[in-house]
N, C-alpha and C positions, 0 to 999 in steps of 0.2 A: 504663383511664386514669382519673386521680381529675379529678372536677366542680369540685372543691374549690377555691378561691382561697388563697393562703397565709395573706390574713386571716382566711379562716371556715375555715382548719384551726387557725391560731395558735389562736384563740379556741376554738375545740371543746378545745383541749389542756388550756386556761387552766380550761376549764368542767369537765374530765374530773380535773385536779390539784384542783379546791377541792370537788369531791368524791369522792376518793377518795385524796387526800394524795400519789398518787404517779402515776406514767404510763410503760409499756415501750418503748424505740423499737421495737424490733420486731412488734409487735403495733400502733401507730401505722400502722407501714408498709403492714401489711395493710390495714387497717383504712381509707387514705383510698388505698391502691396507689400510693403513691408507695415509692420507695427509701431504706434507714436511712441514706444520707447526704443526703437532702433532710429527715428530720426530726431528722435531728442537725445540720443547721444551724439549723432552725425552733426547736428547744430551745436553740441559741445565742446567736440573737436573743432569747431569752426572759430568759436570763438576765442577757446584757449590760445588761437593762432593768430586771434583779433581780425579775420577776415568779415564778419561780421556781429551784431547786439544782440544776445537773446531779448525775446520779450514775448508778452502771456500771449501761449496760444502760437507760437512762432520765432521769429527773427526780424530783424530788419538792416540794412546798410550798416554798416562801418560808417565814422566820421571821413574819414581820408578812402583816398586809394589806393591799393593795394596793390601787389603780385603774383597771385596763384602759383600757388607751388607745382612743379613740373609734376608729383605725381598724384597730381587734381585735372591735371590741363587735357590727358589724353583722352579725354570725354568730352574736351570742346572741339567743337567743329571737325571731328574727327573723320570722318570722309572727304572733308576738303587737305585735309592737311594729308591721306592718304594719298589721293590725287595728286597733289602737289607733286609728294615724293616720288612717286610714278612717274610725274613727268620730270623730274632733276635728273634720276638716273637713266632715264633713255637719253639726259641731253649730254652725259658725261663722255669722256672721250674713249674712245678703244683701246684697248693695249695697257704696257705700263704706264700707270697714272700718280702723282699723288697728292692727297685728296686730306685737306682742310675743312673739318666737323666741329662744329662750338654746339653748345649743348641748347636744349630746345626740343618739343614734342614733333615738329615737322622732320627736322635733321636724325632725331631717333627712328622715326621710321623711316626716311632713307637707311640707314644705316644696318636695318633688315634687312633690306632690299640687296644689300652688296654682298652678301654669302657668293655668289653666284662667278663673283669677279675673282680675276685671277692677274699676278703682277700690281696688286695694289698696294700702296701704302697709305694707312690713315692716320692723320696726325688728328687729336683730338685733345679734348681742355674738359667734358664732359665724363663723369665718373657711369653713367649709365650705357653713354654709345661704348665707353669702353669693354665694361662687364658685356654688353650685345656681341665684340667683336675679340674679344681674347680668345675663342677657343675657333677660330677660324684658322685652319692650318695653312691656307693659303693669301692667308693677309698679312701682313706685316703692320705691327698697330705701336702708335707712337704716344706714349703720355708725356702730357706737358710737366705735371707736379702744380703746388701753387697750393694755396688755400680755399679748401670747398664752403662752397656757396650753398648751405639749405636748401633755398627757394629755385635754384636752377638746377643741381647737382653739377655745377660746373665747375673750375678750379680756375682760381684768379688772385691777384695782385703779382707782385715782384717775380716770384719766381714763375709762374707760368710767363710773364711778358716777357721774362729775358729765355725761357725755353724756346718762345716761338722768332723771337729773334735770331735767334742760330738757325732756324729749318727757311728754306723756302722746300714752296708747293705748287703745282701747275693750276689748280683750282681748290678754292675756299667754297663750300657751302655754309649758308650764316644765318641761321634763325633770330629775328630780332624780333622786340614789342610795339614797335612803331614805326613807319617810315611814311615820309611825307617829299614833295617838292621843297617846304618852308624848312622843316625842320630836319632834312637826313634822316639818318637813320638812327634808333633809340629806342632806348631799355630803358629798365627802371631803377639800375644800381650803376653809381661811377666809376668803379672798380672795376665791373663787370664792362662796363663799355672801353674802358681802355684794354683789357685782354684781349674782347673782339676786332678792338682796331687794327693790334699788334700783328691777329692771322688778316685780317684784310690785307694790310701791307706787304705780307711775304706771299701773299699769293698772283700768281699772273692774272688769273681770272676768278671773277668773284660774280656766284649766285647768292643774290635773297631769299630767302624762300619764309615766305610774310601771309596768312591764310585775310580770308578779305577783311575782317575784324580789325587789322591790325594796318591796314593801306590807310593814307589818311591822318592816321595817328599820331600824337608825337607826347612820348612821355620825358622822363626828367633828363636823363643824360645822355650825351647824344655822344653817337660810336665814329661816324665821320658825313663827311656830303653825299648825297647820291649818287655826282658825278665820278669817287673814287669805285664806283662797281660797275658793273657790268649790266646783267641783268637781274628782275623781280620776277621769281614764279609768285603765282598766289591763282586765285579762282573766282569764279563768276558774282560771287557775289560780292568783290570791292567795287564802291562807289566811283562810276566810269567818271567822274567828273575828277578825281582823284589819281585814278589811272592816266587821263588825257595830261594832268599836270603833270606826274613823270617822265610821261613822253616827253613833253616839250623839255622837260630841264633836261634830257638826253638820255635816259635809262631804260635799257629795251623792258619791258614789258611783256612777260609769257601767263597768258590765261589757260589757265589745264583746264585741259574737256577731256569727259568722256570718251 
């Protein structure tokens, strides 16, 4: 029987079409043991969402490129993006803190991680870290409001940007879909990059936290330069020649190990 959740098979599919332009059901089926009519309905969710083209026998790429919806993505690279978040919250400060969350699968799983903390306040734009953290009796949890985002569960335009306008925060954690020396930092929606910008700016200090996928990268809208943050957690496997370019442009650089 497959271990598999339908999300962390969706997304293995999503990961296996954008590198190798196409996918079999029948070999699919083998492959998580489920049945070709459970992944020829898996491929019709996909498409009804235009992430990818049915075709006989399979699927193949989308014309364009896309953005994986947040509850497809916690099957990508999910031990790094664990990792990650293991290492953000041992780097967070002691005592009363308060802590800036934008939505993202790396920032949700930090955002597990903070049961544990006491004196905290989380300010967040994310409908999922919130539902994580509403029933912490010992947190104090801030919603921005705003209009949600499908594809992130995040909340954005006007009214989250003038939310985060009135707060500051001694640290922002910031899950982005690209960040580069050339290009900053950047997502895939406009909208969405101006809310992120607004918590970078009220925050003192600002982590990236980017899984190596994503180092390198640079999608359509860009949230701000590299030099307005601080530091990039991410993990071993972003391309060091990528890594070396941040450095130089001045962005400390934290690889989670083990």
């Amino acid at each position: 029987m497959s271990t598999l959740r339908r999300a962390d098979r969706v997304s293995a599919i999503l990961e296996q079409i954008s590198q190798q332009g196409s996918v079999n059901a029948a070999q699919l089926a083998d492959r998580f043991a489920v049945s070709q009519a459970t992944i020829r309905r898996d491929l019709q969710l996909l498409e009804d969402q235009r992430l990818l083209s049915r075709a006989h026998g399979g699927a193949v790429a989308a014309d364009s490129d896309y953005e994986l919806p947040v509850r497809f993505r916690s099957g990508q690279h999910r031990e790094q993006k664990l990792l990650i978040a293991q290492t953000v919250f041992r780097m967070l400060p002691k005592g009363p803190l308060s802590l800036g969350l934008n939505g993202g699968t790396t920032t949700h799983f930090l955002s597990r991680l903070l049961a544990e903390r006491v004196d905290l306040t989380v300010v967040t734009n994310a409908l999922n870290i919130a539902a994580e953290l509403a029933l912490r009796p010992r947190l104090k949890l801030v919603m921005t409001g705003g209009v949600s985002r499908t594809q992130s569960y995040e909340m954005v335009g006007p009214i989250a940007d003038q939310a985060l306008a009135n707060l500051n925060f001694a640290v922002a954690v910031v899950g982005v879909d690209g960040i580069s020396a050339r290009g900053g930092l950047t997502t895939h929606d406009e909208i969405e990059a101006n809310t992120n910008a607004q918590m970078i700016h009220r925050a003192d200090r600002v982590i990236v936290v980017a899984d190596g996928s994503k180092v390198g990268k640079v999608c359509l809208a860009r949230i701000c330069a590299v030099t307005d943050v601080a530091t990039l957690v991410t993990d071993s496997s972003a391309a060091p020649a990528d890594v070396d370019a941040l450095r130089r442009a001045g962005i400390e650089v934290v690889v989670a190990a083990t």
